[in-house]
Structure formats: structure tokens, C-alpha cells
N, C-alpha and C positions, 0 to 999 in steps of 0.2 A: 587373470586379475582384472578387475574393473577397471575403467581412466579414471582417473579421481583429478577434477579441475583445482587449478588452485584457487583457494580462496581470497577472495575483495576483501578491501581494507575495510574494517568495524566501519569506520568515520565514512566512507566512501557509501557504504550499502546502510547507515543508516539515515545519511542524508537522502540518497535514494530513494528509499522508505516513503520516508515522509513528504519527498514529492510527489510521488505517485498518490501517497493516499490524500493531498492538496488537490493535483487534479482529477481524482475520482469523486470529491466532493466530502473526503473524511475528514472528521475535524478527530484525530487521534486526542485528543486531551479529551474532549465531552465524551469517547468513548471509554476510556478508560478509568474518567469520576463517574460517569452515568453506570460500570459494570457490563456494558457492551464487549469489552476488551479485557481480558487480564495481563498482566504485567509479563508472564510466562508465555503467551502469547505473540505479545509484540516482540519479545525476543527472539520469537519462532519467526515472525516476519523477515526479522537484520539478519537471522543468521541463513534461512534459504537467500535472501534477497545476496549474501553473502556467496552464496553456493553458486547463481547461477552466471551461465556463459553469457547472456544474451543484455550482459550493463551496458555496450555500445548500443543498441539497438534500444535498450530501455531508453538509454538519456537519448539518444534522437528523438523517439519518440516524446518524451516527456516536455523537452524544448519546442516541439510542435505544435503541442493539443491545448486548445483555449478550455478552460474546466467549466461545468464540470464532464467528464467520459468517464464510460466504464473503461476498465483497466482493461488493457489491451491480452488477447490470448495468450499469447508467450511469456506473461509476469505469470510466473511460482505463485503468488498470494494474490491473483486478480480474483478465486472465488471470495477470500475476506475480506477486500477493499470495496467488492461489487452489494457484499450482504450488506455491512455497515452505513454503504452510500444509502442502498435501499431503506434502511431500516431509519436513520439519520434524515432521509426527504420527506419521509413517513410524517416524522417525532417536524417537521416544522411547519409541515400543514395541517395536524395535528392542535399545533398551539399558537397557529394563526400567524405564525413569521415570516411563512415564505410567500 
């Protein structure tokens, strides 16, 4: 039989979430009216961000890092925090903002 971790509180790993994707440089709301993000998606985010062992190590991390960084190796959704950053520095040099 597999170890199965117990699962982080909703409220715990979706504020998580949403810090991580503060200091990777996502602005989660333009993603998700722009269609970058689906709604089923960021739920897929809270609920691995939910799954994994490594929320001490996340919120260290996350307490440390002045933004914007790519998401560190160990974050479960650091490849969709990392595309979105990309695609989002793109989209504001792009239209002269940044």
C-alpha cells in the first residue's frame, strides 16, 4: 500500500498558493479574466499545493524570497507558476508597462 500524507487545510494551501504565485510574479486574477488559467486549474494548484509534504519548507522559502523568482524546485506547480510568470513579463513589455 502507498503512504498517503495527510492532507493541508484548504485555507492553509490556498493561501499558499497564492503566495507563491505573488512571488513568482503571477497576478492569478489577470490570469484567469485574461484565460491564461482556468478555474479547474487553480483548483488543481490548492489541491496538490494541499497534497504536498514539503509547506514547512514552502513557507520558509516563500518568507525569504524578495519577488519576483521562479518558483523554487520542490513546489508541485512551480512548472505553472514558472509558464504564467513567463508568459505575464511577456504580455507587460509587450504593452509598454514594464
Amino acid at each position: 500500500m502507498e503512504n498517503v500524507a495527510p492532507m493541508q487545510a484548504p485555507e492553509a494551501a490556498f493561501w499558499r498558493t497564492r503566495s507563491m504565485a505573488r512571488v513568482t510574479g503571477v497576478n492569478l486574477g489577470k490570469a484567469l479574466v485574461d484565460g491564461q488559467l482556468t478555474v479547474e486549474v487553480y483548483a488543481t494548484l490548492v489541491a496538490r499545493c494541499r497534497q504536498c509534504l514539503g509547506n514547512t519548507a514552502c513557507e520558509t522559502w516563500l518568507g525569504a524570497m524578495t519577488p519576483p523568482r521562479p518558483a523554487p524546485p520542490f513546489c508541485r506547480n512551480a512548472h505553472v507558476f514558472n509558464e504564467l510568470s513567463r508568459i505575464q513579463s511577456r504580455e507587460e513589455v509587450s504593452d509598454g508597462t514594464f
